[in-house]
Backbone as CSV, one residue per row, in Angstrom:
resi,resn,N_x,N_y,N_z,CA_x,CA_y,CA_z,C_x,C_y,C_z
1,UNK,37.963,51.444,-20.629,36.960,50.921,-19.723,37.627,49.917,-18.780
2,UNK,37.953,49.631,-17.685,37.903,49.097,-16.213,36.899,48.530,-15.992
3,UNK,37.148,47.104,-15.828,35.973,46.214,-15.213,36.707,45.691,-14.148
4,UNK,36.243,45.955,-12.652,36.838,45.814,-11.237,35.478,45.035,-10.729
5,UNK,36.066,43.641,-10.115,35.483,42.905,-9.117,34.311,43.527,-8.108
6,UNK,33.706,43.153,-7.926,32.147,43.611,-7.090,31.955,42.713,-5.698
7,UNK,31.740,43.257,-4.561,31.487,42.455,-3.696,30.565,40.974,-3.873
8,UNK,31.375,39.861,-3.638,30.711,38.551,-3.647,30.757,37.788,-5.014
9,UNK,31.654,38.686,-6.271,31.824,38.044,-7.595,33.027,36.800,-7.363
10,UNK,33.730,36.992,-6.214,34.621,35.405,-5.715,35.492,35.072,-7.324
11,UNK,36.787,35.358,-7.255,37.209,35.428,-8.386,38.548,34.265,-7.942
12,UNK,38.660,32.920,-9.123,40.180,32.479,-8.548,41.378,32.768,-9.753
13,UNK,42.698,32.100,-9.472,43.586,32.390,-10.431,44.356,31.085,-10.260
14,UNK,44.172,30.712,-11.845,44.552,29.210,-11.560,45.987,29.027,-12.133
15,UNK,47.154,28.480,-11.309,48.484,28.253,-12.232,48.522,26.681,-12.668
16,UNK,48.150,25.943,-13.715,48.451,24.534,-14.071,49.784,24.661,-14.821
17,UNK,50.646,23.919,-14.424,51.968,23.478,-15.273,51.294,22.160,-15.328
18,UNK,51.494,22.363,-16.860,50.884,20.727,-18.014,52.560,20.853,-18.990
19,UNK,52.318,19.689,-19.273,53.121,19.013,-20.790,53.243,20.211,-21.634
20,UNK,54.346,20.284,-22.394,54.233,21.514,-23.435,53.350,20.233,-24.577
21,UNK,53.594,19.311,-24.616,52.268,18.451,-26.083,50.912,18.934,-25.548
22,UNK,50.484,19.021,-24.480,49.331,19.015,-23.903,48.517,20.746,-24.324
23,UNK,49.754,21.542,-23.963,49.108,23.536,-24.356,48.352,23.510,-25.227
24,UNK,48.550,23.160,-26.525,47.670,23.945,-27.588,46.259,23.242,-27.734
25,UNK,46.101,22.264,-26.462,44.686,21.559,-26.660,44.088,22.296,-25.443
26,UNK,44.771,22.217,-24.475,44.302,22.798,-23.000,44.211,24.012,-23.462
27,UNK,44.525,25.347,-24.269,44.587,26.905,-24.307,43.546,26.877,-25.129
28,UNK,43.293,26.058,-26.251,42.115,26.137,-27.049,40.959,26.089,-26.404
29,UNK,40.944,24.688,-25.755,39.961,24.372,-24.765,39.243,25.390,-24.194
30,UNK,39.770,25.919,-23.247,39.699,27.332,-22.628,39.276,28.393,-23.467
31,UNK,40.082,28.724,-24.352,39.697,29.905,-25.111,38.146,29.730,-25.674
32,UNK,37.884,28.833,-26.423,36.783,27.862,-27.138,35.421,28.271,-26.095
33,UNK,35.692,27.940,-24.810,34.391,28.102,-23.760,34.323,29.396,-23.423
34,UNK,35.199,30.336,-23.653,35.028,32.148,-22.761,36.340,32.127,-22.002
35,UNK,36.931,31.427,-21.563,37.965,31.852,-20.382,39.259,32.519,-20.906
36,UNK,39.797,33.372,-20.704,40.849,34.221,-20.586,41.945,33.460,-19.848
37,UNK,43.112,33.449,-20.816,44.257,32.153,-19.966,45.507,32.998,-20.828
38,UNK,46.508,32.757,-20.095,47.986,33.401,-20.635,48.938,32.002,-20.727
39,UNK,49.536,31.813,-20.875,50.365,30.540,-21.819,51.534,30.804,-21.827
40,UNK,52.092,30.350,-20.894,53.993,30.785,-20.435,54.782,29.416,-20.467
41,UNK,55.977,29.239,-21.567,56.695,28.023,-21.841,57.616,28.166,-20.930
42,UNK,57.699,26.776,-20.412,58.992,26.570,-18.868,58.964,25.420,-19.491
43,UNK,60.249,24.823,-18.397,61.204,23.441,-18.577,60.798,22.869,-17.057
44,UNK,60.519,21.663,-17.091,60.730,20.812,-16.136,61.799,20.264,-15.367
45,UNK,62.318,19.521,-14.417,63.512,19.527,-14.048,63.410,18.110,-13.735
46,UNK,62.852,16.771,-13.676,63.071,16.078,-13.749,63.461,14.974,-15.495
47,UNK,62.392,15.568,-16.073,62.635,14.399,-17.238,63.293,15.866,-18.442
48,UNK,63.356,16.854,-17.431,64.225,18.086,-18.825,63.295,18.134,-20.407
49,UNK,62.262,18.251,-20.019,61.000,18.053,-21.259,60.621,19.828,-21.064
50,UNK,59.847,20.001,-22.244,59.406,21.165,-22.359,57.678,21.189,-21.579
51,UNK,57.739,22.667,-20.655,56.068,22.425,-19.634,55.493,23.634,-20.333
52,UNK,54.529,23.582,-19.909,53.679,24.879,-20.399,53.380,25.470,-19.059
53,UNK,53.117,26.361,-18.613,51.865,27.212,-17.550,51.110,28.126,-17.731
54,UNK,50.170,27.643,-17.933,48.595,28.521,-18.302,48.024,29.178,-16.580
55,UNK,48.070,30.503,-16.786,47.790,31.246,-16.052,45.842,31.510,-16.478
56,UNK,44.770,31.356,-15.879,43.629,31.263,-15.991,43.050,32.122,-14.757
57,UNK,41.750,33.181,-15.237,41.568,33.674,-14.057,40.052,33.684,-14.468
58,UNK,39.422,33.022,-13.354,37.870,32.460,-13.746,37.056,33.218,-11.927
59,UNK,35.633,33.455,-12.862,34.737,33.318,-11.485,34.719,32.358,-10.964
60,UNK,34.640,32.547,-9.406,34.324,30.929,-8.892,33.370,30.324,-9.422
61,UNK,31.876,30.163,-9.867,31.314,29.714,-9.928,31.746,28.944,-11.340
62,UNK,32.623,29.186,-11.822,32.707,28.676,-13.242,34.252,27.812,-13.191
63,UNK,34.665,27.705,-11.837,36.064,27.183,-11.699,35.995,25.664,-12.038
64,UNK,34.984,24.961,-11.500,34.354,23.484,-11.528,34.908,23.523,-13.334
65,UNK,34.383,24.041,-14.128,34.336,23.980,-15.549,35.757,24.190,-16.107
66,UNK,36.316,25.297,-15.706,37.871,25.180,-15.706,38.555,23.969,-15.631
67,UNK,38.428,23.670,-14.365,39.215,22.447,-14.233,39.089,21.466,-14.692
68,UNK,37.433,20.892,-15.174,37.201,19.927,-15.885,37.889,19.949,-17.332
69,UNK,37.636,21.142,-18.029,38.530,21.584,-18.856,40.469,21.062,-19.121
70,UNK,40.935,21.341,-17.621,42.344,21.282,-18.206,42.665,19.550,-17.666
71,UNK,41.985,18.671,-16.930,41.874,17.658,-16.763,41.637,16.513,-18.345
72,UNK,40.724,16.892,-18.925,40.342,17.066,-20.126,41.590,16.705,-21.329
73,UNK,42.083,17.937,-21.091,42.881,18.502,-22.235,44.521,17.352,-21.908
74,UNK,44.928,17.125,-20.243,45.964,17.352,-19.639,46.226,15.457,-18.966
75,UNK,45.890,14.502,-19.638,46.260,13.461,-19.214,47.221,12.863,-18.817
76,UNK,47.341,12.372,-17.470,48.853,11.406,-17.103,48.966,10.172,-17.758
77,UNK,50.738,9.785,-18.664,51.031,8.910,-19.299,52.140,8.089,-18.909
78,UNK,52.299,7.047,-18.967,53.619,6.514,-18.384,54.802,6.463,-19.667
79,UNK,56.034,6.605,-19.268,56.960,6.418,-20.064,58.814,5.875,-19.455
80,UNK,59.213,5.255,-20.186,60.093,4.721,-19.812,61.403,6.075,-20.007
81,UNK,61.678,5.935,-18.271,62.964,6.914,-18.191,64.550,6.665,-18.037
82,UNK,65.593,6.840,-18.931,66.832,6.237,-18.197,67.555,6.952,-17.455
83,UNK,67.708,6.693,-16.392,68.270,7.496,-15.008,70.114,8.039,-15.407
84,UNK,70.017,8.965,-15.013,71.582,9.459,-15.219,72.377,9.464,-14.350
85,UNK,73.444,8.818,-14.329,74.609,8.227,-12.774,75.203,9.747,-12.330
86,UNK,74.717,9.836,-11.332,75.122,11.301,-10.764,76.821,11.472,-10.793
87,UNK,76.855,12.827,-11.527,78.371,12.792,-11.259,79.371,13.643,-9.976
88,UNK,78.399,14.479,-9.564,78.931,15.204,-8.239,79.485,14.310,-7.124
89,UNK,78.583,13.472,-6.498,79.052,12.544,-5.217,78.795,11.574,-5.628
90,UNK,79.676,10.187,-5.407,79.362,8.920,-5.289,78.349,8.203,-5.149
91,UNK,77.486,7.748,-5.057,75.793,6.933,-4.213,76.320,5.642,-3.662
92,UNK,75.745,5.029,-2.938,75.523,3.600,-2.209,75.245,2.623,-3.503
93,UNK,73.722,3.186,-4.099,72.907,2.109,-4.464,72.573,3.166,-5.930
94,UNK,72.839,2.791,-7.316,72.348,3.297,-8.266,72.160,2.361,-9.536
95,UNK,71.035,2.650,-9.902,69.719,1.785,-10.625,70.379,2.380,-12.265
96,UNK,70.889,1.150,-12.951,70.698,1.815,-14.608,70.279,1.313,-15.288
97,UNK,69.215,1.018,-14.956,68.288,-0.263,-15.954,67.248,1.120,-15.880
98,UNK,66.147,0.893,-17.269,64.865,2.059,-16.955,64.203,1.635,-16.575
99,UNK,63.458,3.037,-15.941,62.577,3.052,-14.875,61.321,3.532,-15.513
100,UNK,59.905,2.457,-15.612,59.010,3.683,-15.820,58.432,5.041,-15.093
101,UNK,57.894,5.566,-15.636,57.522,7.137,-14.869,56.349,7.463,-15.215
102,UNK,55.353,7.957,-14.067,54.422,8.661,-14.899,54.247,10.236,-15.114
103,UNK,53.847,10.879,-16.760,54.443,12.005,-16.811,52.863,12.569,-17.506
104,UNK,53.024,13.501,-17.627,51.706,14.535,-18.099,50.799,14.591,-16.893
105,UNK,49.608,15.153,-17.311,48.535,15.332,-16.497,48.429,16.956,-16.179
106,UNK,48.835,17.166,-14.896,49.073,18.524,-14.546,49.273,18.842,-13.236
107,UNK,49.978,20.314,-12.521,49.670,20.611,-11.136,49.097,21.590,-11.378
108,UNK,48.163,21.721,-9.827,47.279,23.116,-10.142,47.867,23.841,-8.900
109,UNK,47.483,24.868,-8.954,47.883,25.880,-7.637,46.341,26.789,-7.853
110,UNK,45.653,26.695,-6.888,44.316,27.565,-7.029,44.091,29.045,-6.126
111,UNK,44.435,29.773,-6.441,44.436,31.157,-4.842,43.265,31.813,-5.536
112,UNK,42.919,32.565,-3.746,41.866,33.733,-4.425,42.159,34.563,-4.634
113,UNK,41.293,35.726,-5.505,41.998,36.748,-6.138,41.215,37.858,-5.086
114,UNK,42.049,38.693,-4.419,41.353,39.812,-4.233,41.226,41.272,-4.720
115,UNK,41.940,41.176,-5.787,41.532,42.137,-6.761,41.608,41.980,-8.609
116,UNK,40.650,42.092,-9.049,40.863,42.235,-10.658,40.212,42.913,-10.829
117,UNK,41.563,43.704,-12.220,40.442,44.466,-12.967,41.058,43.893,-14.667
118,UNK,40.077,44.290,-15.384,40.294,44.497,-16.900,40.526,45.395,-17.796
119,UNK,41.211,45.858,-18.111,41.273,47.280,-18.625,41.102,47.058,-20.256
120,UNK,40.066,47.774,-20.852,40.413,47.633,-21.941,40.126,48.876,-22.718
């Protein structure tokens, strides 16, 4: 069975890269209310921490709830970072005392979908 989009069902597809601590509350979350989400482990490139990206594909009308959802789940925290003295080129000015940072929360990327189907 194929379940394909209908004129005016307005469908989005949400990419959040969150915290890998943060996934198994944010995927539950989701799962818990109805939403259909895929859960792909990546690395970050500033603090080299483990990210998650939950791939989510919601009606619009139910996106508001989504997001409240991974907001929810996906809080920004501060933490103290120690900077690493670059070794490629020289610098002017380099800081080795730590720096705090703020880390978690999430980015979203929201597009519309113009086609889904479900096959099952």
């Amino acid at each position: 069975m194929t379940t394909a989009l209908r004129p005016g069902d307005g469908m989005k597809l949400i990419i959040a890269v969150i915290q890998g601590h943060d996934s198994d509350a944010a995927l539950g979350a989701l799962v818990a209310r109805g939403f259909h989400a895929t859960l792909v482990d990546s690395q970050g490139g500033f603090l080299q921490e483990r990210n998650a990206t939950l791939f989510v594909g919601v009606q619009e009308t139910y996106l508001a709830d989504a997001l409240r959802i991974i907001q929810v789940a996906c809080q920004a925290e501060s933490r103290v970072a120690n900077p690493v003295m670059p070794l490629a080129e020289p610098v002017d000015v380099y800081v080795n005392e730590p720096l705090p940072v703020a880390v978690g929360g999430a980015t979203l990327l929201i597009f519309d979908v113009a086609r889904y189907e479900r096959i099952a």
